[in-house]
N, C-alpha and C positions, 0 to 999 in steps of 0.2 A: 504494500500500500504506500510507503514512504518511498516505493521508487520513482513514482509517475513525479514530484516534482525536482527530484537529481536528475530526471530523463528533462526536464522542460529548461532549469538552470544553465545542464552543461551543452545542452544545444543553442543556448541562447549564448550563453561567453565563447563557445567556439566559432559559432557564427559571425558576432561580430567580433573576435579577435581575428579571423579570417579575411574577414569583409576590410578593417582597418589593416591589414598588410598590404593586403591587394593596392587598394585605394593610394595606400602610403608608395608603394613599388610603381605603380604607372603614374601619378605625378611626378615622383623620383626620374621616370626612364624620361618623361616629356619635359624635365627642367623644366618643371611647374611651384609652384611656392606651394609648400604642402600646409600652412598657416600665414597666412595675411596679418601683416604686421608683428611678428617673432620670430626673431633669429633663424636663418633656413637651417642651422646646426641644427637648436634646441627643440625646432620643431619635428625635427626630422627625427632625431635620438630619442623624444620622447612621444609621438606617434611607434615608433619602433618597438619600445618598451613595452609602454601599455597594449600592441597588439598582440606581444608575446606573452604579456601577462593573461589576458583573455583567453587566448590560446590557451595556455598551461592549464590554468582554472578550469577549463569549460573537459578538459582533458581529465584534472581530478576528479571533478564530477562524474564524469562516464564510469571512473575508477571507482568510484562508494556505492555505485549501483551495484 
């Protein structure tokens, strides 16, 4: 019974930790400004981060099911 929402969470953080890579990799390829107005580093390293984080999470989640 307590699986149905680790199935809803880690599809939802993988999704968009997935979605935010992607997103982050083709502004990247099109030398697009991946945030308006902050540092193209700081946006870049921390879209990266956070996508990976997502990722992982939405990863553990699948794992506690």
């Amino acid at each position: 019974m307590e699986s149905g929402p680790a199935i809803f969470a880690g599809t939802a953080f993988t999704l968009f930790g997935a979605g935010l890579l992607l997103w982050t990799g083709a502004r990247l390829r099109h030398r697009a400004p991946v945030a308006h107005g902050v540092s193209p580093a700081t946006a870049t390293a921390l879209a990266i981060f956070f996508g990976a984080a997502f990722l992982a999470l939405g990863v553990w989640c699948f794992g506690r099911v």
